[in-house]
N, C-alpha and C positions, 0 to 999 in steps of 0.2 A: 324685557325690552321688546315691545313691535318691532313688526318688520315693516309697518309702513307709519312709525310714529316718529320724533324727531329725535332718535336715539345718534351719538358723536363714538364717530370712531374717536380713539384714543389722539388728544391733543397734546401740541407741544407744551415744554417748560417755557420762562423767559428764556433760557441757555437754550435752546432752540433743541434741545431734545428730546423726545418722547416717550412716555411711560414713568416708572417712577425707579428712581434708582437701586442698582441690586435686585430686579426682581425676577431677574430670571438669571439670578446667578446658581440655585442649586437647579437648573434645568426648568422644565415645563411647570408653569405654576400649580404649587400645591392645594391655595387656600380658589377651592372652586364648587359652585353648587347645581343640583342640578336642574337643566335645560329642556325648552319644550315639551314638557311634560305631556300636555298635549294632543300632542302628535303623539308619542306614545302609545298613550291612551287608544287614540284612533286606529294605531295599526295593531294594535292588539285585540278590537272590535273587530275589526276587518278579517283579522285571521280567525276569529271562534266563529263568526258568521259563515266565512266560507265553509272551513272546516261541518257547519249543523248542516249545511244545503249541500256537504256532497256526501253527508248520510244520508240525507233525504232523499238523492240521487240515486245512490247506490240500491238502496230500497225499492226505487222504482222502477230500478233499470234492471238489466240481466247483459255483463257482458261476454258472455259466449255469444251474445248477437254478433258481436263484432269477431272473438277470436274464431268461431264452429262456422258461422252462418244461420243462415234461417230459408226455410223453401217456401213455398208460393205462398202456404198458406199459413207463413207466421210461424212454425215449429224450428222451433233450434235442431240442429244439427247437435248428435248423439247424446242426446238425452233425453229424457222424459219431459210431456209439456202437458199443460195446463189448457184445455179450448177456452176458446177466445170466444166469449158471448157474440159480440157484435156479427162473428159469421156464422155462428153455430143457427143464427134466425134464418137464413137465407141458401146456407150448407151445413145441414146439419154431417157431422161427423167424420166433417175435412180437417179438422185442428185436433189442438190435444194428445198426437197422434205419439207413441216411444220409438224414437228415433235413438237409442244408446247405440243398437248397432250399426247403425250409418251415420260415422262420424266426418262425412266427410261431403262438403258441397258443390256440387257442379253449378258453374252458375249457367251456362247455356242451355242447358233445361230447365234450371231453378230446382233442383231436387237433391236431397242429402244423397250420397251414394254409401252402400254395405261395404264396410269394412272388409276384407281379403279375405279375413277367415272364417264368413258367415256366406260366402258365393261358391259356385262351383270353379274350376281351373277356365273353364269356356267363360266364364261370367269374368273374372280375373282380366282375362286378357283382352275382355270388351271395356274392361273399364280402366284399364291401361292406354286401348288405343284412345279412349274418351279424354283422358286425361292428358294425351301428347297433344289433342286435338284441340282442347277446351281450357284445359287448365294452366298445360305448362308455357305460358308465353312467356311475355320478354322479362317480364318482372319476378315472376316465379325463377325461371334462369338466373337473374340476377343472384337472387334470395339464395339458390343454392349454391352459387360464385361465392357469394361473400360464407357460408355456409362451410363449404370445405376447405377453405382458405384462413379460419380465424382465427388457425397459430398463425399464420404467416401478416397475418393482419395485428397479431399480440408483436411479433418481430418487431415490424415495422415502428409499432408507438413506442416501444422502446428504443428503435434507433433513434424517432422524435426526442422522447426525454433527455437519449444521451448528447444530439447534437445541442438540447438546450442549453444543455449543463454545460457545453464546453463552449458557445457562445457566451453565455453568461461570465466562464472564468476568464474569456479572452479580455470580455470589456474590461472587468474588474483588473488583470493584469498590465493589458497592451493597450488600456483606451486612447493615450496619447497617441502614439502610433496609428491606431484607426483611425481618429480624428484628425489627423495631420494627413494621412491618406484622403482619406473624403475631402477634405480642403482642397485638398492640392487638387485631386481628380475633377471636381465638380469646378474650382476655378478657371481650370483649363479648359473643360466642354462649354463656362459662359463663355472663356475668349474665342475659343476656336468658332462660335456659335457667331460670337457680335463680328469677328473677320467674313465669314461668309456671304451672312446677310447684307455686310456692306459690300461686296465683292458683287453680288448677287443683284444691289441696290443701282452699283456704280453702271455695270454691265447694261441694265433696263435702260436707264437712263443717259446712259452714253458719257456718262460726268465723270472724269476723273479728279477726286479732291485729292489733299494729305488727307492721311485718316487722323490726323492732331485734329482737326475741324471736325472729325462725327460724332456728336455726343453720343451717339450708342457706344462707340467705344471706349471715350474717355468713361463713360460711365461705371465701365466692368472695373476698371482701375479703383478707384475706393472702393469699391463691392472686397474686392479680394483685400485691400489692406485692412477692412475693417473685420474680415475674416480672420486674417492671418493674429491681427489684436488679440480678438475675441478666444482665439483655438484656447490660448492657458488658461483663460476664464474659463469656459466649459468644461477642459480637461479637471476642472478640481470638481465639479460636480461629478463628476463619476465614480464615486466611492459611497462608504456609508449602506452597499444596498441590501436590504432584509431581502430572506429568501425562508424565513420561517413559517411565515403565515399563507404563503404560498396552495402547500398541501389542505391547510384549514378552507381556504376558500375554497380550492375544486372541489372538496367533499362536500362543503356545503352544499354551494350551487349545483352537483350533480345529484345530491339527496332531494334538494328540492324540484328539481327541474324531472327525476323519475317519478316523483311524489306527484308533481304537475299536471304531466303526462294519464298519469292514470285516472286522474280526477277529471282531465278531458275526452278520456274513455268513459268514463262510468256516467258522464253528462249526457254525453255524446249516444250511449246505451239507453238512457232514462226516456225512452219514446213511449208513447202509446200507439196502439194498433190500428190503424185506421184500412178501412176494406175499400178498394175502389173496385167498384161494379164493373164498372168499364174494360178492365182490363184481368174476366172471368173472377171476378172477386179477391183479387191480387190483394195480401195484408204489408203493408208496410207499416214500419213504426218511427212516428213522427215527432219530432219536440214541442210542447207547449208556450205560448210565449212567456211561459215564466221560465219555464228551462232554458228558451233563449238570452231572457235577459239575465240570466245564474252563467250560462257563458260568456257574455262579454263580463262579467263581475270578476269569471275565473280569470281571461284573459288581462282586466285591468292587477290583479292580483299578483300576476305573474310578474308583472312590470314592476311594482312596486317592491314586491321582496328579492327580485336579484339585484335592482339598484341599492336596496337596502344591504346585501350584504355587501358587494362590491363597494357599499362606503363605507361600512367597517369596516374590511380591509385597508381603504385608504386612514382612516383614523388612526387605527393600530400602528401602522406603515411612520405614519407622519409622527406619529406622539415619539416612537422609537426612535427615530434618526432627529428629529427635533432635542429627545436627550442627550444622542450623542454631542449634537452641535454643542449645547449650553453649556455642557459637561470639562472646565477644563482639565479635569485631574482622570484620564480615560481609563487611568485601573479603578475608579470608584463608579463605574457605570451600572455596578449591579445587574439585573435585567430587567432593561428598556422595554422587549414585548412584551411581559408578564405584565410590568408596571401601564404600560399604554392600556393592553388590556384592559385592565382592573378600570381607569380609569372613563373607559370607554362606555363599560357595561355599568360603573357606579354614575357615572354622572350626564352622558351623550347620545346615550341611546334614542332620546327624543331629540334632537337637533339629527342625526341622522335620519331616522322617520321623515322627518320635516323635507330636508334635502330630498329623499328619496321621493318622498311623493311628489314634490313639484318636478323631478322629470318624467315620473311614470303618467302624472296626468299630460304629460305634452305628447310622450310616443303614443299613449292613449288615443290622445285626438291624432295621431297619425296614423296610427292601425284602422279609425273610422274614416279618414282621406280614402287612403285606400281601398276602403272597401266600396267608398262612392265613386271613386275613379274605378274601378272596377264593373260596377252597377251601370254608369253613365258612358262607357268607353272614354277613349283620348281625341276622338275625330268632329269633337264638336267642341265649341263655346264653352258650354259648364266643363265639359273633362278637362280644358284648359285651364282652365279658373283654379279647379279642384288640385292642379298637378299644381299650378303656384303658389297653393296654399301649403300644398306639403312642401315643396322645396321651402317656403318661407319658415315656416314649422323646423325644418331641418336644419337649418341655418341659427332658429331660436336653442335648438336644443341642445346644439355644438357649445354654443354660448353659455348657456346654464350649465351646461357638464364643465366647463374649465373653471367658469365660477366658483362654481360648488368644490370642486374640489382644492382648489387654494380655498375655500372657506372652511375644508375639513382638516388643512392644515391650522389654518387659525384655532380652530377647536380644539385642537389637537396642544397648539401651547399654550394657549391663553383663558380656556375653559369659555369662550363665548358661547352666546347663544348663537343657533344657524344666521339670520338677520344680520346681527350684528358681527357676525365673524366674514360673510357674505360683504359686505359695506367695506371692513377691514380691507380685507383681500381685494376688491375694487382699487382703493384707495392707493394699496400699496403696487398692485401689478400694473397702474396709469402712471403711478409718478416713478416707476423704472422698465418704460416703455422697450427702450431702445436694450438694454441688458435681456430683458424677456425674450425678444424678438430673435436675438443671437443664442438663448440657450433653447428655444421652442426649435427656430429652423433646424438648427444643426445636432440637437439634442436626437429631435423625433425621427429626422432623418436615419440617422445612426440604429434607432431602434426599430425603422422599418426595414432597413437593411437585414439587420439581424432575424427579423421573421423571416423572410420573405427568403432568406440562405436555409434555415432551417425548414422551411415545406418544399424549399425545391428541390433540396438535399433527399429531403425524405422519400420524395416520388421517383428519382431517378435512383436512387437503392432500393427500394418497394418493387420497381420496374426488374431489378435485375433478382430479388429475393422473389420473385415471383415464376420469372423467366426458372432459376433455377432448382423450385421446388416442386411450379406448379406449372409444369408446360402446358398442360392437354386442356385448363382454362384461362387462354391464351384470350379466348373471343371475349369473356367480359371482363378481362384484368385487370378494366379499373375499377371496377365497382371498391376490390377493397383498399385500392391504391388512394381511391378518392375518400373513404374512411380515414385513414390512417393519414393523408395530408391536412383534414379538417379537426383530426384531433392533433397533429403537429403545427396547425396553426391556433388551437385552443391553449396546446402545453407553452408553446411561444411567446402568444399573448400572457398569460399567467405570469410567467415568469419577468420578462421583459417589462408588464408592468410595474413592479416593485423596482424597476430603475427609473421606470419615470414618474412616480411617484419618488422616490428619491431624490429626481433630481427639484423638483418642482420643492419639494419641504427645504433644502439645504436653500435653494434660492428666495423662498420666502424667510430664512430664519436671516440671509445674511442681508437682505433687506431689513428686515425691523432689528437687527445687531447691531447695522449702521447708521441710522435712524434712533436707536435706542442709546446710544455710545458714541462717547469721544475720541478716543483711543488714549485718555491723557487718564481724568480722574477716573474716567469709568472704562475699563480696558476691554476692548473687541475680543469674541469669541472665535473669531474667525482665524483662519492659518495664514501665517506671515505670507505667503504667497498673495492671498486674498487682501493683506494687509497695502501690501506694494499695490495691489490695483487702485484699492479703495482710494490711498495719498494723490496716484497720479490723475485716479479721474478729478477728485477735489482742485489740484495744480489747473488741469485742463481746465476744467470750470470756470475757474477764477480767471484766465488766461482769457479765455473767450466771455465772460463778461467785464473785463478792461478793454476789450478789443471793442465790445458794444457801445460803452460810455466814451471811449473814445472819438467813435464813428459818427454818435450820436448830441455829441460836443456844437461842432458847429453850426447844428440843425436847430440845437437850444438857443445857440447865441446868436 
């Protein structure tokens, strides 16, 4: 099925119901083949490719350039070098020089400095004072901050993990409560909000109204009862959340992202030597523009394979609490992640690809905005142009990340291809606009809440685990305070994700549940809770289209 050919999302019966009966009575359909092959294909090119060119890299690079340094004329620091033909014409027998025992580089000379135990104790203390002078500034202090600190910085991420875990258990436990909190709170600061501004309005203007006449304030009044509705709706999405695959992702992504890392060193390393006369035959070593364009490759690279596993994760995610839903008899659940799995890596791997590269190519073209808004500044015409291109871009790719991801729910129970599971999930997230909108706001809210306790929690116990361990680096305490908030807001994220991945699959399954089902011949999978909603929105429905025919009566006549 294209993705730009005339492929149909799933159409109704005459009985106005959709899909075919019973088919997703033993859970996520079984009988499915598999998808964008394709793309596959490509991203498995993609990776041997990279993978040749950062041998090739590595071959031509030497990264002690970057860990040791190198002195004026091109020689690594502590170790033995090779001359460099191109100076050896013009100086001869300034390069090539065995630097083993000066491992160490000053750069405000540019020269490797001897190691401690190859100087006299006068020499020692010269290159001690060189080194308070040259070497040790703000960033080296830093380095050593974080340095003698990194039990207290291992502390800290584990106070991260522990608060997540005990956010995590709150939602799971007391979400009603939370959510009926947040209601309440946030209803109160719109009224208190819309009293002012009128207060504030009246005052300007010298008008004293009834506030019954100011639609800002009648306005907050359905705001809050549509809220107050909504709360037992949301409150049932908060269950079902997997916390398994959790640990598989950050290993991934941290495997890949050191794996990353170094192949941006070993590019970054792959220079050739280039002498400039000008400045006493000074060697630098430069990249080729093939090396340059092997770094944006690496950089589009990057893109592509963390969104690709962060959409495995959502696959896995979704196939498993997708079984749960469909599953009425819940001691026959077997295991959901194993089974998602399996199904993921036998048949999806290429509709993930697919997904994945269409957002990697859009942060792509944003990481090149930026580099032209960078090039061209902000203070002129094109920098303006260039910045509303990335906002616009930014705003595209917000868009395609929600898509996608209710499309990897569709994949997830119905075995589509990306396209048409893409279309699906369109389909079904327009025609229950108004539902979405009350479990997005009040959903994500809740899960912002929940980071945003956990790294502030973190810093101000880091602040005091610091204070009590490590008084005497007092001056740079944040350095590891701000590690250990950026991995509490990574473990956060992690975690907190697989509730909103949660709640997004449960709301997509009871959308095509109800949609798929009558509640008569073909019985809802959904919880009697759910069931009472479903009846009164239908009542409602009907209620407000006799109100329309009504209205609309003697307009006809």
């Amino acid at each position: 099925m294209g993705c730009f050919g005339g492929g149909d999302v799933d159409n109704e019966r005459p009985d106005g119901i959709k899909g075919n009966p019973g088919e997703l009575d033993d859970g996520p359909l079984k009988n499915r083949s598999c998808r964008d092959i394709i793309c596959l294909i490509l991203f498995g090119a993609f990776l041997t490719f990279g993978a040749i060119l950062l041998i090739i890299a590595n071959r031509k690079g030497d990264l002690d350039r970057i860990f040791r340094g190198f002195d004026h004329y091109g020689d690594v620091c502590g170790q033995p070098n090779n001359p460099i033909p191109e100076l050896e014409v013009v100086r001869p027998n300034s390069s090539g020089k065995d630097l083993t025992n000066y491992p160490k580089l000053v750069p405000v000379i540019n020269r490797c400095w001897p190691a401690p135990s190859f100087v006299s104790d006068a020499a020692q203390k010269g290159a001690q004072e060189v080194d308070k002078t040259a070497v040790a500034d703000f960033w080296e202090k830093v380095v050593s901050t974080v340095q003698q600190s990194r039990y207290e910085i291992l502390y800290m991420c584990l106070v991260a993990v522990g608060l997540t875990v005990v956010i995590t258990v709150l939602l799971r436990l007391f979400s009603g409560v939370i959510i009926w909190a947040i209601i309440i709170v946030t209803a109160l600061g719109a009224l208190i909000g819309t009293i002012v501004l009128w207060v504030l309005w009246s005052q300007e203007k010298k008008i004293v109204e009834d506030i019954q006449n100011n639609p800002n304030s009648t306005a907050s009044v359905p705001k809050v009862k549509i809220w107050l509705w909504d709360a037992k709706k949301v409150d049932l999405f908060f269950t079902g959340a997997i916390v398994v695959t959790i640990f598989t992702t950050f290993l991934a992504l941290s495997a890949f992202v050191g794996i990353w890392l170094l192949g941006s060193l070993t590019i970054v390393a792959a220079g050739d030597p280039v002498v400039k006369p000008e400045d006493d035959y000074q060697v630098i070593y430069a990249q080729s523009p093939a090396m340059k364009g092997f770094q944006l490759y690496h950089i589009f690279l990057f893109f592509w394979v963390t969104q690709f596993i962060i959409a495995c994760q959502h696959v896995v995610v979704a196939g498993a609490i997708a079984t749960w839903y469909f599953t009425r008899d819940k001691n026959k659940l077997g295991w959901p992640v194993i089974a998602s799995f399996y199904r993921l890596v036998r048949f999806h791997l290429g509709s993930v690809a697919f997904g994945s590269l269409i957002i990697a190519i859009i942060q792509f073209i944003r990481y090149l905005l930026k580099k032209v808004k960078n090039r061209v500044g902000s203070g002129n015409a094109l920098g303006c142009l260039v910045k509303c291109c990335d906002c616009c871009m930014g705003c595209f790719e917000r868009i395609i990340k929600f898509i996608s991801r209710h499309a990897y729910i569709e994949i997830a129970i119905f075995g589509y291809s990306f396209c048409k599971a893409a279309r699906q999930a369109f389909s079904v997230l327009t025609s229950n606009g108004l539902r979405l909108l009350a479990i997005n706001s009040i959903g994500d809210f809740i899960l912002f809440l929940g980071k945003l306790a956990v790294v502030v929690s973190t810093i101000f116990i880091g602040i005091e685990i610091m204070k009590g361990l490590k008084p005497d680096l007092s001056e740079h305490m944040w350095a590891p305070i701000a590690i250990a908030a950026v991995f509490a807001l990574l473990v956060a994220h992690c975690f907190l994700s697989i509730y909103e991945m949660a709640i997004d699959t449960l709301f997509i399954c009871f959308c095509e549940d109800s949609a798929r089902h009558d509640g008569e011949k073909q019985p809802y999978f959904m919880s009697k809770s759910l069931m009472e909603f479903v009846e009164n929105s239908k009542r409602a429905m009907a209620a407000q289209d006799a109100l329309m025919e009504k209205k609309m009566a003697p307009v006809a006549g």
